[in-house]
C-alpha positions as CSV (number, residue, x, y, z in Angstrom):
1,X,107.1,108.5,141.2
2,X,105.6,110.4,138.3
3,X,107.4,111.2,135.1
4,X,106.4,114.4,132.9
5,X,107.8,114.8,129.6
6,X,107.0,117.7,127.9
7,X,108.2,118.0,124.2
8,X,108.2,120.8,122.0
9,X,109.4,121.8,118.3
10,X,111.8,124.6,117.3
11,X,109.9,128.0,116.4
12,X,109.3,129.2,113.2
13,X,112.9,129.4,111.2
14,X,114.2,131.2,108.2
15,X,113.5,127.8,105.9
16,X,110.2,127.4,107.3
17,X,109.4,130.5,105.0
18,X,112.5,129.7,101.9
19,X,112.6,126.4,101.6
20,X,115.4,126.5,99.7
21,X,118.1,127.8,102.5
22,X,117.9,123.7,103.6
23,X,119.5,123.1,100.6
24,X,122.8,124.7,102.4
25,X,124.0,125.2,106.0
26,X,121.3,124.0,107.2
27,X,122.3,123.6,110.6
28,X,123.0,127.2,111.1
29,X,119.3,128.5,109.9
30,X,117.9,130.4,112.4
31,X,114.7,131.7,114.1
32,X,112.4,134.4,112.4
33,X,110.9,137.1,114.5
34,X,107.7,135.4,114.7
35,X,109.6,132.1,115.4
36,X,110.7,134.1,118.4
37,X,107.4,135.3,119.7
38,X,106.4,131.5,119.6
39,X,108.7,130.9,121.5
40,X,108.4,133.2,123.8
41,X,104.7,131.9,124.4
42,X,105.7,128.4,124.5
43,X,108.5,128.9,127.6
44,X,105.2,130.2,129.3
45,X,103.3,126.7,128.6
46,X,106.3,124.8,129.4
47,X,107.3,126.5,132.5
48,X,103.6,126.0,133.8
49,X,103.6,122.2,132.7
50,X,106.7,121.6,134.4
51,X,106.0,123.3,137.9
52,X,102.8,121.7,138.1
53,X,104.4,118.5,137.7
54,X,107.3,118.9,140.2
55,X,107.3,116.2,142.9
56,X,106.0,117.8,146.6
57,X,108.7,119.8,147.9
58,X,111.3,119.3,145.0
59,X,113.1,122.1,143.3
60,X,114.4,120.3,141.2
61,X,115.4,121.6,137.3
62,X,114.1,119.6,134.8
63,X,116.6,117.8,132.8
64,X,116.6,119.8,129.2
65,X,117.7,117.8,126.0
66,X,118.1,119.5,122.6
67,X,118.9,119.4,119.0
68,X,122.0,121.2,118.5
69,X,120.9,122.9,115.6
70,X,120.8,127.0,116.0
71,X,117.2,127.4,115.5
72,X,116.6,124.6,118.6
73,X,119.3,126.3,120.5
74,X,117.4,129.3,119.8
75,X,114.3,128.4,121.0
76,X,115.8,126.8,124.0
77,X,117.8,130.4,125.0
78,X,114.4,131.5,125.1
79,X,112.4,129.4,127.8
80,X,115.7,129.5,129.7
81,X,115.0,133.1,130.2
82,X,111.9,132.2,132.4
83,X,114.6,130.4,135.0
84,X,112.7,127.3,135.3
85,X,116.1,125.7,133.9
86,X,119.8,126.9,133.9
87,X,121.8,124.4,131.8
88,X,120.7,122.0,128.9
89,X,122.7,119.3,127.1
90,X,122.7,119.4,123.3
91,X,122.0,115.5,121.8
92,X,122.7,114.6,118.4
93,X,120.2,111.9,118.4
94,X,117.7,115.1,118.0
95,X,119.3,116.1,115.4
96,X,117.1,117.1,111.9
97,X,115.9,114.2,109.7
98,X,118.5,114.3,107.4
99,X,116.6,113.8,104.3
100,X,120.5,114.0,101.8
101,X,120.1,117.9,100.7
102,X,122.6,119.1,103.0
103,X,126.0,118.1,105.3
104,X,124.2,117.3,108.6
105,X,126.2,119.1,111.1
106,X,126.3,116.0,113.3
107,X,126.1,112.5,111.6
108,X,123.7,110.5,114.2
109,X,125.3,107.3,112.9
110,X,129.0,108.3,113.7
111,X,127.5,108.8,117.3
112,X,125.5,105.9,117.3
113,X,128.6,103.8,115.6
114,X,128.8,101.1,118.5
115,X,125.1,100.1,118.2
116,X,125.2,97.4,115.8
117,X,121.2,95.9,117.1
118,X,118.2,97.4,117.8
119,X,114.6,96.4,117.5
120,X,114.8,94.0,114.9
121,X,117.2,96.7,112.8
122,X,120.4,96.4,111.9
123,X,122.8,99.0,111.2
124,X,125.4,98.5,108.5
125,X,128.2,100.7,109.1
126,X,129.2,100.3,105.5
127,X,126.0,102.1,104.1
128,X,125.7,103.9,107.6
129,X,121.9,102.7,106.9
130,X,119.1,100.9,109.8
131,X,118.5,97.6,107.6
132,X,115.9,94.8,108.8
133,X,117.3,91.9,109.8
134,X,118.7,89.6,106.6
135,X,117.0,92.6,104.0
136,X,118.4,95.7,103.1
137,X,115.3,98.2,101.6
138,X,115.6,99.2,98.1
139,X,116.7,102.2,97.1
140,X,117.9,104.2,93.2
141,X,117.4,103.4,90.9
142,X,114.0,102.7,91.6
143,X,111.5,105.9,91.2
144,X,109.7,107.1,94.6
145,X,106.0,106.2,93.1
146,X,107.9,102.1,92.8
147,X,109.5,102.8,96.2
148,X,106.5,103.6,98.0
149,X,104.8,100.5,96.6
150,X,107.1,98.2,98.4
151,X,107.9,100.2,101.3
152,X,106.3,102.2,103.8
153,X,106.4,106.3,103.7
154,X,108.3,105.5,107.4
155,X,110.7,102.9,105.8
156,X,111.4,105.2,102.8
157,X,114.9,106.5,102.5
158,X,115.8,109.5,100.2
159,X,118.9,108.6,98.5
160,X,121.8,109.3,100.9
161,X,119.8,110.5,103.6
162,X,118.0,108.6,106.3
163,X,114.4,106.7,106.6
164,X,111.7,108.4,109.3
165,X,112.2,104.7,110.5
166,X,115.4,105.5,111.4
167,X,114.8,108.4,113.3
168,X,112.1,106.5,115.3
169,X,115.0,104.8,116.3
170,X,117.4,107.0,117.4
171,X,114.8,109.3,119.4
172,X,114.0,106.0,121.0
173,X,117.4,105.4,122.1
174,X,117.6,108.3,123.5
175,X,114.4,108.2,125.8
176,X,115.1,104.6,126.7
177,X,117.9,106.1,128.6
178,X,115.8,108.4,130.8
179,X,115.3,107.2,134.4
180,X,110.9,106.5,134.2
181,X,110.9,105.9,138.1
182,X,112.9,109.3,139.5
183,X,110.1,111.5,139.3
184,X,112.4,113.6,137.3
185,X,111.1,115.8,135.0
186,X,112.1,116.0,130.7
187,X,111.8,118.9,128.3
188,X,113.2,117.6,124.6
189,X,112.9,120.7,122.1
190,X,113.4,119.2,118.5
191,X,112.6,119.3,114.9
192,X,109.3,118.4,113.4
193,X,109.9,115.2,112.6
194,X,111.7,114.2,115.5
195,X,108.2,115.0,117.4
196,X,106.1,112.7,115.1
197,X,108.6,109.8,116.1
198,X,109.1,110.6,119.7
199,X,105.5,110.8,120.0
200,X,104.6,107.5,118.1
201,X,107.0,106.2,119.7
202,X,105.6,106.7,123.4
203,X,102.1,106.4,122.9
204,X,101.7,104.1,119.4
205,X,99.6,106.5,117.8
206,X,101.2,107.7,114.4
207,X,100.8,111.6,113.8
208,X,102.3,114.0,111.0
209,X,103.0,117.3,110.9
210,X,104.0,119.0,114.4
211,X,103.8,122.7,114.3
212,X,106.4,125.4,115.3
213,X,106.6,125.7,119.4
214,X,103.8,122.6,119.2
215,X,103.8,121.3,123.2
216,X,102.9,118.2,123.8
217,X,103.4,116.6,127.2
218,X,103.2,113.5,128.7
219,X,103.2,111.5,132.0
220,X,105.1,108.5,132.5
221,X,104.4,106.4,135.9
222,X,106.5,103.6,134.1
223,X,108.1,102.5,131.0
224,X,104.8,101.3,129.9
225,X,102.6,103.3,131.3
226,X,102.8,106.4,129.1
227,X,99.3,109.2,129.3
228,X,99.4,112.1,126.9
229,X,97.5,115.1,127.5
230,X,98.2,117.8,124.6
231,X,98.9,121.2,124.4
232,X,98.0,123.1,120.8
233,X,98.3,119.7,119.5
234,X,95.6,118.7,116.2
C-alpha cells in the first residue's frame, strides 16, 4: 500500500523578522500574526493532501511528528483545528539546526546517545560530533573561507554547533523508522533546514531555502520508491 508524506515548515516566527532573538531562547520564539495566517492556509493544503490520500475505506488519522519547538507546536495547534488529526508526538530529531548561538532546548545527540554507526558516520560522544569514519572534519581555528575549501557547505560545522550533514542524519533516522508498506499516512512540520535534509534525503535532489508553511508532499509505494509532487515549492 501507498505511503503519503506530506512535510511542511513552521510559519513565519518572531526571528524570521529579528534575527537577533535566535541569539537567546530560542526554542520558545513564537509565531507572528502573519505566521499564523500561513498557517492557517497550509492546514487547508494539508488536510486536502491527506484525505485524498487515505487508503479506500480508512479513517484512519495520519500519524503527526513534530519539532518541539513553540513556533512548530504552533503551527501544528493550527492544522489540528481542521480535525483531520487529534494527537501528535513531539520528536527531537526535528529539532532546529543548532548552528552554537543558543542552548538548544533538546540536545539531538543526548537522544541519539546509543547510536554509535550510521552511514559511514561516526558519532564521538566525546565531541558529541557525526565524524567520517577514521577523520574527524576541521574545525577553529581555521577561518570559514579555509573551511569551506576543504569541506563541503553540508559538512561545515559552526563552532559548537552541528553540520547540515548531521542533520541529514538525524531526520533520516527518524524516517527510516516509518512503516513504507502500511499505507499509513505522515505529516512532519519542522524547521527550514530540517526540510532541505528530509527532502534530499528522500528524493537525492539537494534544495535550499524552504519557505514558511512550504508543503511539500510525497508518495512512497516503498523504501525506494519515493515520487514528489510539490505544493508552493520553487
Amino acid at each position: 500500500m501507498k505511503t503519503t508524506l506530506c512535510l511542511l515548515r513552521h510559519g513565519q516566527s518572531e526571528s524570521n523578522v529579528d534575527h537577533s532573538l535566535c541569539e537567546k531562547h530560542e526554542q520558545s520564539i513564537g509565531l507572528t500574526d502573519l505566521g499564523m495566517n500561513q498557517a492557517a492556509e497550509a492546514a487547508i493544503k494539508v488536510t486536502n493532501v491527506i484525505k485524498d490520500n487515505r487508503p479506500m475505506y480508512s479513517s484512519r488519522a495520519p500519524t503527526v511528528l513534530v519539532s518541539p519547538y513553540r513556533r512548530v507546536i504552533e503551527t501544528v495547534d493550527i492544522i489540528k483545528k481542521t480535525g483531520l488529526f487529534k494527537t501528535y508526538r513531539t520528536e527531537p530529531l526535528l529539532s532546529e539546526w543548532y548552528t552554537g548561538q543558543s542552548k538548544p532546548y533538546h540536545h539531538v545527540t543526548d537522544y541519539i546517545e546509543s547510536i554509535t554507526y550510521v552511514s559511514g558516520y561516526q558519532h564521538d560522544r566525546q565531541s558529541e560530533k557525526w565524524n567520517r569514519q577514521g577523520n574527524t572534519r576541521p574545525h577553529a581555528p581555521l577561518s570559514e573561507p579555509e573551511l569551506h575549501e576543504v569541506i563541503s557547505e553540508t559538512e561545515y560545522c559552526p563552532p559548537g554547533g552541528e553540520s547540515e550533514l548531521e542533520v541529514y542524519t538525524r531526520v533520516g533516522l527518524l524516517v527510516e523508522k516509518f512503516d513504507w508498506f502500511s499505507g499509513n499516512n505522515y505529516i512532519i512540520v519542522s524547521h527550514g533546514t530540517c526540510c532541505d535534509m528530509l527532502h534530499w534525503y528522500l528524493t537525492g535532489k539537494e534544495v535550499r531555502g524552504w519557505k514558511n508553511c512550504q508543503v511539500a508532499v510525497y508518495g512512497v509505494a516503498g523504501r525506494l520508491d519515493v515520487s514528489c509532487y510539490e505544493i508552493d515549492c520553487t
